[in-house]
N, CA, C and O atoms as a MOPAC input file, in Angstrom:
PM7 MOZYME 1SCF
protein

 N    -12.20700 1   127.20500 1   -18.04700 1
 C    -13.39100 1   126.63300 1   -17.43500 1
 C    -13.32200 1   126.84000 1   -15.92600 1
 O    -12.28800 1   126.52100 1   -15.33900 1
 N    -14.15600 1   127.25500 1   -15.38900 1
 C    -14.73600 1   127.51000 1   -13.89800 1
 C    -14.90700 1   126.33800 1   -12.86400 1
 O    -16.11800 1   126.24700 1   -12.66100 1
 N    -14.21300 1   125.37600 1   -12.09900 1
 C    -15.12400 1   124.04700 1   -11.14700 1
 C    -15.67800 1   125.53000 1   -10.02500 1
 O    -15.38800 1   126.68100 1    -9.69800 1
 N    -16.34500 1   124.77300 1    -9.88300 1
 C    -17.72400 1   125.20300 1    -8.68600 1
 C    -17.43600 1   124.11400 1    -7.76100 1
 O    -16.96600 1   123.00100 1    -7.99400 1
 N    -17.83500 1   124.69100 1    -6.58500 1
 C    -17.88300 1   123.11400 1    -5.22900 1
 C    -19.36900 1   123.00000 1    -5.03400 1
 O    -19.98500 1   123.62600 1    -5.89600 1
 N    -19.99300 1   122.49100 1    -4.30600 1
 C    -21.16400 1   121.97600 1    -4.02900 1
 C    -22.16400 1   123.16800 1    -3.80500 1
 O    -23.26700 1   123.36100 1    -4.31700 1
 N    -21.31200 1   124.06400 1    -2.70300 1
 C    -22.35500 1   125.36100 1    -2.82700 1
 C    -22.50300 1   126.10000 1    -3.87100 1
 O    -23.67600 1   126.36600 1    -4.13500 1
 N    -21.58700 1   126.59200 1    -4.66600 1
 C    -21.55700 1   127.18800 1    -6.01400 1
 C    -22.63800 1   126.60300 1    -7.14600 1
 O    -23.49600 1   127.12000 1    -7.86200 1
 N    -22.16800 1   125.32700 1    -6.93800 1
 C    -23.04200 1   124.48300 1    -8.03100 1
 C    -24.32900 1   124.76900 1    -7.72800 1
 O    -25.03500 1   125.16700 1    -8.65400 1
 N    -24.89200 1   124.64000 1    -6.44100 1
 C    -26.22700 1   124.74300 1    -6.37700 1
 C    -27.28200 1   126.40200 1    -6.53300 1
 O    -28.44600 1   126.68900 1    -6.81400 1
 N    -25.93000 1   127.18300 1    -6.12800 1
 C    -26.63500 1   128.80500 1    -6.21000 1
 C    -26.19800 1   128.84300 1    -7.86100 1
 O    -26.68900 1   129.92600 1    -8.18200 1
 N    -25.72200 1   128.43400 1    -8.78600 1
 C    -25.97000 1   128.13600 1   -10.47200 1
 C    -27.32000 1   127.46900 1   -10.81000 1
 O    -28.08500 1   127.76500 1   -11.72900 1
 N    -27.42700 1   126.69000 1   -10.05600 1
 C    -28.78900 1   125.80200 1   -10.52300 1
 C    -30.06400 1   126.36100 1   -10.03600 1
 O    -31.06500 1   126.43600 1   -10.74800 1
 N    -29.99200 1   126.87400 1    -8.42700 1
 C    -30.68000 1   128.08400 1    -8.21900 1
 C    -31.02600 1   129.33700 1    -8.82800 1
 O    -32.15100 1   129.83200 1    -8.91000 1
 N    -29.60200 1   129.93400 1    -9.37200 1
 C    -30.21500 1   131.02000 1   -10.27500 1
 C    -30.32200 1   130.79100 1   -11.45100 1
 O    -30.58400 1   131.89200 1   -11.93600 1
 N    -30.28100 1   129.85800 1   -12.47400 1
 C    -31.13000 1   129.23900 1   -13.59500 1
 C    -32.26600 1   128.95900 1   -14.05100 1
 O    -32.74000 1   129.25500 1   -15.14800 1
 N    -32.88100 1   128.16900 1   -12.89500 1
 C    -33.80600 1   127.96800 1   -12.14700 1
 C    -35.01900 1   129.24900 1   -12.67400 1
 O    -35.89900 1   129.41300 1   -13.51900 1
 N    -34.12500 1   130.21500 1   -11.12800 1
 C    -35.37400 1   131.48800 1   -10.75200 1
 C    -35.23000 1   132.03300 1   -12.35100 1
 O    -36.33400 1   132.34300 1   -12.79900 1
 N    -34.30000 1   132.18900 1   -13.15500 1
 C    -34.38600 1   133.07700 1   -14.15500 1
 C    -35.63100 1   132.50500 1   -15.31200 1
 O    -36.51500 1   133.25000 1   -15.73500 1
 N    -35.52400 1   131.40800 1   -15.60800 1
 C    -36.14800 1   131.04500 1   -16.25100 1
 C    -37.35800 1   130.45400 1   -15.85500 1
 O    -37.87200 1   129.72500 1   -16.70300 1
 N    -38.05700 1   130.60300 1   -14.58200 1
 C    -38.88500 1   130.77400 1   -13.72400 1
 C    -39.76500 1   132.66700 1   -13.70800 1
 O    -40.88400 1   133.05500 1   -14.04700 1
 N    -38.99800 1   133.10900 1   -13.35000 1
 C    -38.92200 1   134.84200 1   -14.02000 1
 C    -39.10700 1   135.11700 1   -15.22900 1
 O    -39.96500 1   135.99800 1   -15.28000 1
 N    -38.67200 1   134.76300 1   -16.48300 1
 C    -38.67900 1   135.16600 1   -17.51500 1
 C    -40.50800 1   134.67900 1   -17.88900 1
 O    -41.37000 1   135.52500 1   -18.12900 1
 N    -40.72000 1   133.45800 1   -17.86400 1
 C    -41.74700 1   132.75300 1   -18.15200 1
 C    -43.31200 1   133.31300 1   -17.77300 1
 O    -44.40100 1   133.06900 1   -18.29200 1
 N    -42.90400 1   134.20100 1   -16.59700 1
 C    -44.10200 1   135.13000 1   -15.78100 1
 C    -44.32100 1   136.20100 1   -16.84700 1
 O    -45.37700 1   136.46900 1   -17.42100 1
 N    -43.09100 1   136.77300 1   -17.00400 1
 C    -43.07700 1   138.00400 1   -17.80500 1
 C    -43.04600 1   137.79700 1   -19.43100 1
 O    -43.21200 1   138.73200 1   -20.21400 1
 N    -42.85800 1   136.70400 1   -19.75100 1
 C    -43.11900 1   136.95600 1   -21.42900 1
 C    -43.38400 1   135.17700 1   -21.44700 1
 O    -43.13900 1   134.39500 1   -20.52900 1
 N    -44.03600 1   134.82900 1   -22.98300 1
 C    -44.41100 1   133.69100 1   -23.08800 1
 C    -43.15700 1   132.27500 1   -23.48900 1
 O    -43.48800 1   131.25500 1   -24.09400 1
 N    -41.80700 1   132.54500 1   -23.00400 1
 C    -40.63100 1   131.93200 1   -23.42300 1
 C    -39.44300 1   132.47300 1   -23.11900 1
 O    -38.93300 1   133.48500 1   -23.60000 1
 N    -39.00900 1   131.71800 1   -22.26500 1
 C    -37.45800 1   132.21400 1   -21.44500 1
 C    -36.71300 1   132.43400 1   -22.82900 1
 O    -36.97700 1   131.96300 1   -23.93500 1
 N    -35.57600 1   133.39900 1   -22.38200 1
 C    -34.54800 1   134.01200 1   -23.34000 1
 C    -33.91200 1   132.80700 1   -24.24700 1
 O    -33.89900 1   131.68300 1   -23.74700 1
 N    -33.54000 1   132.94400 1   -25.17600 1
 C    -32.53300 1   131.58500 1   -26.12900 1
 C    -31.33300 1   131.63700 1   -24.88800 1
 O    -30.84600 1   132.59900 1   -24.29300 1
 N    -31.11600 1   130.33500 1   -24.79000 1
 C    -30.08800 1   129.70300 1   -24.43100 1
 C    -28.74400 1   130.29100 1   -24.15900 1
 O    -28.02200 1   130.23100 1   -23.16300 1
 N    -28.56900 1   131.03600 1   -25.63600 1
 C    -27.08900 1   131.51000 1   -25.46000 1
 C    -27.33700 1   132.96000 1   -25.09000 1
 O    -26.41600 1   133.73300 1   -25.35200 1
 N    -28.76400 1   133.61000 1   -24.34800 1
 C    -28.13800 1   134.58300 1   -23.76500 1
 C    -28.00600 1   134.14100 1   -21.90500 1
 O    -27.43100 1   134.65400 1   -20.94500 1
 N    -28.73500 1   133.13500 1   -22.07400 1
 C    -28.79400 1   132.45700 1   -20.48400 1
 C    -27.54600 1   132.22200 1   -20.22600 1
 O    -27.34800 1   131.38400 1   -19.34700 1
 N    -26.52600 1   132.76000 1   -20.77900 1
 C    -25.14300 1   131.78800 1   -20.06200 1
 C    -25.00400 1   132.53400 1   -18.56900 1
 O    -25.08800 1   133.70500 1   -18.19700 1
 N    -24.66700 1   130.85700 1   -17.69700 1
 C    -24.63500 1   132.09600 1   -16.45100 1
 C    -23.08600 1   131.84700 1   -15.95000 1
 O    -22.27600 1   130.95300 1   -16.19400 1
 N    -23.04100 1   132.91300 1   -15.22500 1
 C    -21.34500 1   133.10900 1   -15.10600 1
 C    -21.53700 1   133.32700 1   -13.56800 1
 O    -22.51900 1   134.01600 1   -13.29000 1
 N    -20.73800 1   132.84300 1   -12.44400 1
 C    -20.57700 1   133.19300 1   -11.09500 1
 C    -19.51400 1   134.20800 1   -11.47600 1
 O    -19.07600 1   134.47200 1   -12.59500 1
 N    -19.14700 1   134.80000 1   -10.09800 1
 C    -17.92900 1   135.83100 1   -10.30400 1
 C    -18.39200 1   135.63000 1    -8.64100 1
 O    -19.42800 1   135.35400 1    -8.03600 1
 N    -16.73600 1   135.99700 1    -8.24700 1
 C    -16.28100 1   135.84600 1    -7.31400 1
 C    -15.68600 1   137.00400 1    -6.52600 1
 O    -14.55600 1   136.69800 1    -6.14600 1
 N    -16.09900 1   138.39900 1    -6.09300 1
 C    -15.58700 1   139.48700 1    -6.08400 1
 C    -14.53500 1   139.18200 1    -5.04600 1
 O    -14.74800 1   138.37900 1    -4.13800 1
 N    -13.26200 1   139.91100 1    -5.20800 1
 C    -11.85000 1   140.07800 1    -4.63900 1
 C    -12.59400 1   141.24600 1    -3.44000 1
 O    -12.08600 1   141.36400 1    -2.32500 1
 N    -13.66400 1   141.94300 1    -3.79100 1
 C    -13.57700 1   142.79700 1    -2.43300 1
 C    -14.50700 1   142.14300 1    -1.74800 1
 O    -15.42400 1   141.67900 1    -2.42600 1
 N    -14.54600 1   141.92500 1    -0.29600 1
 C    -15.50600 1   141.22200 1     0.85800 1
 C    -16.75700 1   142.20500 1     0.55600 1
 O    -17.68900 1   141.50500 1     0.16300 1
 N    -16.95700 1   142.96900 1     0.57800 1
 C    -18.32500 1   144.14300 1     0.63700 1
 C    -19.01400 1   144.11700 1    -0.66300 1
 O    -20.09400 1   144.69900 1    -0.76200 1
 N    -18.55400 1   143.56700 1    -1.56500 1
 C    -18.76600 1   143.53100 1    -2.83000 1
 C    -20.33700 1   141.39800 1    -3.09600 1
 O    -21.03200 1   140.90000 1    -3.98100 1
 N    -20.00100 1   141.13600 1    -1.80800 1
 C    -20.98700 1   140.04000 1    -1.42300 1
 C    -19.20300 1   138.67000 1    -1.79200 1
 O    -18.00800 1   138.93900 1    -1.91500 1
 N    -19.90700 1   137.42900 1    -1.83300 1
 C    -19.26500 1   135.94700 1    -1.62200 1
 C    -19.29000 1   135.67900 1    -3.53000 1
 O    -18.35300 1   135.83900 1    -4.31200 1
 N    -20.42400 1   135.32300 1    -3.76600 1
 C    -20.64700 1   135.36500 1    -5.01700 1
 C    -21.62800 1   136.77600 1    -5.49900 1
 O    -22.27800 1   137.59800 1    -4.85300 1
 N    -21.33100 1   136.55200 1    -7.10900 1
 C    -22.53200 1   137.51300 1    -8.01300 1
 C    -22.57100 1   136.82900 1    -9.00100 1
 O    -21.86500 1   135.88300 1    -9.34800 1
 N    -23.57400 1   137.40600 1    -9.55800 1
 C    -23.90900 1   137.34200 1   -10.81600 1
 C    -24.41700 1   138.31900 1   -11.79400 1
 O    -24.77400 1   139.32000 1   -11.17200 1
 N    -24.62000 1   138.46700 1   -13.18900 1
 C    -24.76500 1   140.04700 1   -13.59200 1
 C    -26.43900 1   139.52000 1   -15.20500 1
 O    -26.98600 1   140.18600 1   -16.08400 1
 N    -26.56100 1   138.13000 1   -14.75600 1
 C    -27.30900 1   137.45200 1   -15.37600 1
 C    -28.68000 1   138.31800 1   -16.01500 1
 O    -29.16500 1   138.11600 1   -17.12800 1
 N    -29.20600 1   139.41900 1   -14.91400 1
 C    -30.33700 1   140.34800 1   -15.21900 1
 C    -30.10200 1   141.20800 1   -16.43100 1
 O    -30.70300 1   141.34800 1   -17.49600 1
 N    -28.77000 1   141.85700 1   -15.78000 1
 C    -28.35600 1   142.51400 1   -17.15800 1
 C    -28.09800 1   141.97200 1   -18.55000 1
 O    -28.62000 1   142.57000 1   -19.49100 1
 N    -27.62300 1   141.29700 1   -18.69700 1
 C    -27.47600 1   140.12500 1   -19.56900 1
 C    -28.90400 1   139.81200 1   -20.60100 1
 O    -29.02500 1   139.90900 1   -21.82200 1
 N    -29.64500 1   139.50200 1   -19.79400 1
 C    -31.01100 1   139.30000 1   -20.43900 1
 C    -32.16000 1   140.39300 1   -20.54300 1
 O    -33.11700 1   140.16200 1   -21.28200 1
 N    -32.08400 1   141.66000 1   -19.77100 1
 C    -32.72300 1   142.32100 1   -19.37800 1
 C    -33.47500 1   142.50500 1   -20.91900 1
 O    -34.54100 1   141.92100 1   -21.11400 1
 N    -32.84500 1   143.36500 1   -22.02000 1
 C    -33.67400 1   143.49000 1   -22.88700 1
 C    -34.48600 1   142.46100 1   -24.19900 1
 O    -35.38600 1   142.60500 1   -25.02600 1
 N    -33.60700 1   141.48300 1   -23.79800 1
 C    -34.96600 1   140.24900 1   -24.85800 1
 C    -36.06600 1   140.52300 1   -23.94500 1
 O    -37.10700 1   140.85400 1   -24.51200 1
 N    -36.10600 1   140.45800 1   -22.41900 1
 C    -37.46400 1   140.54200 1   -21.73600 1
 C    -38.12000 1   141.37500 1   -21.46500 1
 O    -39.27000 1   141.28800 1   -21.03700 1
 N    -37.53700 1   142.27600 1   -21.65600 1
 C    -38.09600 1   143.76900 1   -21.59100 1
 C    -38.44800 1   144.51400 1   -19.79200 1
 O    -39.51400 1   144.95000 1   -19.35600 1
 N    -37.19500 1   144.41900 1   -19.15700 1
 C    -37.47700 1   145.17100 1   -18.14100 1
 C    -36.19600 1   145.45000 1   -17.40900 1
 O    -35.25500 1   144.66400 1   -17.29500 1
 N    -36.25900 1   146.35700 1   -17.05000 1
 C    -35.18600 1   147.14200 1   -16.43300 1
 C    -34.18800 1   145.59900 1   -15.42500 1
 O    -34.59900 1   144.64200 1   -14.76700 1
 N    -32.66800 1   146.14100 1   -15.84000 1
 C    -32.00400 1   144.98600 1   -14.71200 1
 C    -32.23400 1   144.78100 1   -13.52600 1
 O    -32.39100 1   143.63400 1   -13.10800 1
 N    -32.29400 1   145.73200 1   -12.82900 1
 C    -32.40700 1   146.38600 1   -11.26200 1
 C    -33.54400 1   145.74700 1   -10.85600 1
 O    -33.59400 1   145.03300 1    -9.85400 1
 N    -34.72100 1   146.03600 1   -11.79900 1
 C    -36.28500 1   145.35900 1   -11.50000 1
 C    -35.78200 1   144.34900 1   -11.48900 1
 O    -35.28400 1   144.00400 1   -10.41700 1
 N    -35.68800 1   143.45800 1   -12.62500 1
 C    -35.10400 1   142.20000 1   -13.16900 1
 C    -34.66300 1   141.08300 1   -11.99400 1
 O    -35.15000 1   140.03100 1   -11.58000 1
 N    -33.21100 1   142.06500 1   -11.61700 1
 C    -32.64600 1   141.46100 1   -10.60700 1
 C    -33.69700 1   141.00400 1    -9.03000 1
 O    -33.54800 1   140.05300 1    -8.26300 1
 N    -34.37500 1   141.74300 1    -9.01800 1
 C    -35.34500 1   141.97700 1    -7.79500 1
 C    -36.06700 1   140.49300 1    -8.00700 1
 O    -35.99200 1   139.58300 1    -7.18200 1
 N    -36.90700 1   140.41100 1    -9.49700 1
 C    -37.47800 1   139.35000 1    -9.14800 1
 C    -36.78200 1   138.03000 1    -9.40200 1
 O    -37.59800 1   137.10900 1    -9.41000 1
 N    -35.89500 1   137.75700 1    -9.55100 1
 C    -35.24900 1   136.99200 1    -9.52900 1
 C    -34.67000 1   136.61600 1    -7.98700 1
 O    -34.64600 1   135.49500 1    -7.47900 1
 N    -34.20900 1   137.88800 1    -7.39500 1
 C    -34.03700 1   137.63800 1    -6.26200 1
 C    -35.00200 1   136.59400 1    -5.60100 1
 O    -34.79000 1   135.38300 1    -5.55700 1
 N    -35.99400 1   137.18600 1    -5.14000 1
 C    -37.22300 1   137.05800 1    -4.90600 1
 C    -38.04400 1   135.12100 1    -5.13000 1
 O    -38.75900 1   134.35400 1    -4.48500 1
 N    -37.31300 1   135.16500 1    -6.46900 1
 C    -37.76900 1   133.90800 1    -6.76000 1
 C    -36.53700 1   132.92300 1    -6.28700 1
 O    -36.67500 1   131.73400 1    -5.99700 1
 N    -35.31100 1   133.65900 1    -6.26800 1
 C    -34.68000 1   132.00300 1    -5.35700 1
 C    -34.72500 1   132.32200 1    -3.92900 1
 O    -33.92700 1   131.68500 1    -3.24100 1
 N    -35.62600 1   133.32800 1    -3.20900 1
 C    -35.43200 1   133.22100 1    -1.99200 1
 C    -36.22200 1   132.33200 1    -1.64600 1
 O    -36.03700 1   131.60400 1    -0.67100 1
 N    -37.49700 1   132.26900 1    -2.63600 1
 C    -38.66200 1   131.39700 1    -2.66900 1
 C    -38.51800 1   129.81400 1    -2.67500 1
 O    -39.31800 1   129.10400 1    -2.06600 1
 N    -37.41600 1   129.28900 1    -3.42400 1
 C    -36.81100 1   128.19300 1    -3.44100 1
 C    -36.21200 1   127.88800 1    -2.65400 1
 O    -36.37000 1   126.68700 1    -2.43700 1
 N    -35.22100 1   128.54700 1    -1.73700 1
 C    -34.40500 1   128.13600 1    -0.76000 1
 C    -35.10800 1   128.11800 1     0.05900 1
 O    -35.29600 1   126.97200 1     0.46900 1
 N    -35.93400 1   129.25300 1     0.82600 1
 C    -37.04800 1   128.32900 1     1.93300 1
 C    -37.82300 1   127.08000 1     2.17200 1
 O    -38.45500 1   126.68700 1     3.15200 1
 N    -37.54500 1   126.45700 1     0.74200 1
 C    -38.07200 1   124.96200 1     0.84500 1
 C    -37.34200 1   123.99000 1     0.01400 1
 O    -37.91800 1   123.32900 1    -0.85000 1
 N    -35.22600 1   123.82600 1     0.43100 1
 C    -34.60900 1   123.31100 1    -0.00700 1
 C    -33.86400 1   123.19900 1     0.81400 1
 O    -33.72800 1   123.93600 1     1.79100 1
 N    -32.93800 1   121.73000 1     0.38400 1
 C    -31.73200 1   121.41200 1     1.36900 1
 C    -30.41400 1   122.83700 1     1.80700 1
 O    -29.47300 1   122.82500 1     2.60100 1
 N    -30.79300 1   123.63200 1     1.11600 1
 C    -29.77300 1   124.92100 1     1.47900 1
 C    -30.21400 1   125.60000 1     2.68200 1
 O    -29.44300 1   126.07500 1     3.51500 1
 N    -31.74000 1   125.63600 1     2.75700 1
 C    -32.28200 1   126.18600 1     3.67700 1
 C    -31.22200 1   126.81800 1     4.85600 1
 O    -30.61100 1   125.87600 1     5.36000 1
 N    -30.72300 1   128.42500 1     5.58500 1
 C    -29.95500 1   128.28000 1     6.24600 1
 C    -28.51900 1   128.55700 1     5.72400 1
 O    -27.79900 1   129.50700 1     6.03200 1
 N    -28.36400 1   127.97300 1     5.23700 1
 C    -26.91700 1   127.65700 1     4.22500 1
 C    -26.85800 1   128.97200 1     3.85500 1
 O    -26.08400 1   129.68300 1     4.49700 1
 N    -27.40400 1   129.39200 1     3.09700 1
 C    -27.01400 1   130.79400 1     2.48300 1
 C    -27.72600 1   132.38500 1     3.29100 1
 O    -28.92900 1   132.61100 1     3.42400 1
 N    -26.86200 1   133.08000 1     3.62500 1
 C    -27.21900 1   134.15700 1     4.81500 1
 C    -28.20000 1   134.86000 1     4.22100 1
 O    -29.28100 1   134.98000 1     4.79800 1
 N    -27.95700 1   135.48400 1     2.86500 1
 C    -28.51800 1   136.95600 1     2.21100 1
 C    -28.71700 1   136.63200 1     0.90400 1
 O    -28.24800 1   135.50600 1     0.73500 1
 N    -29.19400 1   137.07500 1    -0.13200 1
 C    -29.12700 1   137.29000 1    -1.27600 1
 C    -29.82200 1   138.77000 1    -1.30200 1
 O    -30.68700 1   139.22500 1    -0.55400 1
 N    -28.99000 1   139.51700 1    -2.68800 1
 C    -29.03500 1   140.92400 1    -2.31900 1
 C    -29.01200 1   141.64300 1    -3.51000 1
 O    -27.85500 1   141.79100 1    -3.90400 1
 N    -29.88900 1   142.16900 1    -4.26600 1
 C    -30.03000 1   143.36100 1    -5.37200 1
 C    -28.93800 1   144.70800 1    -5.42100 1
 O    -29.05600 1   145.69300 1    -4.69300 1
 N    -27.85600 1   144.51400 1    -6.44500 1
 C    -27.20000 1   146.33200 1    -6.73600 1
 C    -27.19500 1   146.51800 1    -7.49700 1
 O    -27.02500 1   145.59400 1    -8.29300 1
 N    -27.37900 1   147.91000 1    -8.01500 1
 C    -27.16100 1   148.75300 1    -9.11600 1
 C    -25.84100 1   148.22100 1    -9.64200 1
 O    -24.82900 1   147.92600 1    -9.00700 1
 N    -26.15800 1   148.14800 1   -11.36100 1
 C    -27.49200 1   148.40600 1   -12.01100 1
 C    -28.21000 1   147.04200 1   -12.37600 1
 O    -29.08000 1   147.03000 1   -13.24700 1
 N    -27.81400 1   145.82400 1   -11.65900 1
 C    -28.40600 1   144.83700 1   -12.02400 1
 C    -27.87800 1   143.12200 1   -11.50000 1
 O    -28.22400 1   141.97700 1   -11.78900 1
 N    -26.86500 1   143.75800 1   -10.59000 1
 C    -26.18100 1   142.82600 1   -10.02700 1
 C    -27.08800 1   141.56500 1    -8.78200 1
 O    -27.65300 1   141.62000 1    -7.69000 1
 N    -26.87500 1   140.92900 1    -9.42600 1
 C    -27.26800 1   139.60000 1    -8.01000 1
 C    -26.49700 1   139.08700 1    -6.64400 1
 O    -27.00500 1   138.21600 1    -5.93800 1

């Protein structure tokens, strides 16, 4: 099992959130549950970002659209959230890579 600290916890609940916020635009019912599992990862290389996530890929085909896209609007939708949340600031970047990474 994974603990998260306060920031972690909240960019989980953030990208939960946008996904199933995202999914709901694009088809009439976010993915079942057990493909929503979301996983942080913590890359060992600095250039590689603080956190990721690979959540687009993951779901990409119950919803039917490319990860990369995927990832984009998702992006997109928690940048949308954090401009009008206590993180505001808090978090520098959030950032789209091939082939689907958050």
């Amino acid at each position: 099992m994974i603990y998260y600290g306060e920031t972690e916890k909240y960019v989980a609940s953030l990208l939960e959130k946008s996904v199933r916020v995202v999914s709901k635009r694009l088809r009439s019912a976010p993915p079942p549950p057990n493909e929503v599992k979301l996983e942080l990862e913590f890359p060992k290389e600095k250039s590689h970002g603080e956190i990721s996530a690979n959540i687009a890929m993951k779901i990409s085909k119950s919803i039917g659209e490319e990860p990369l896209r995927l990832a984009g609007l998702i992006k997109d939708e928690m940048e949308r959230r954090i401009r009008s949340s206590k993180m505001k600031g808090a978090i520098d970047r959030i950032e789209t890579r091939p082939p689907g990474f958050i």
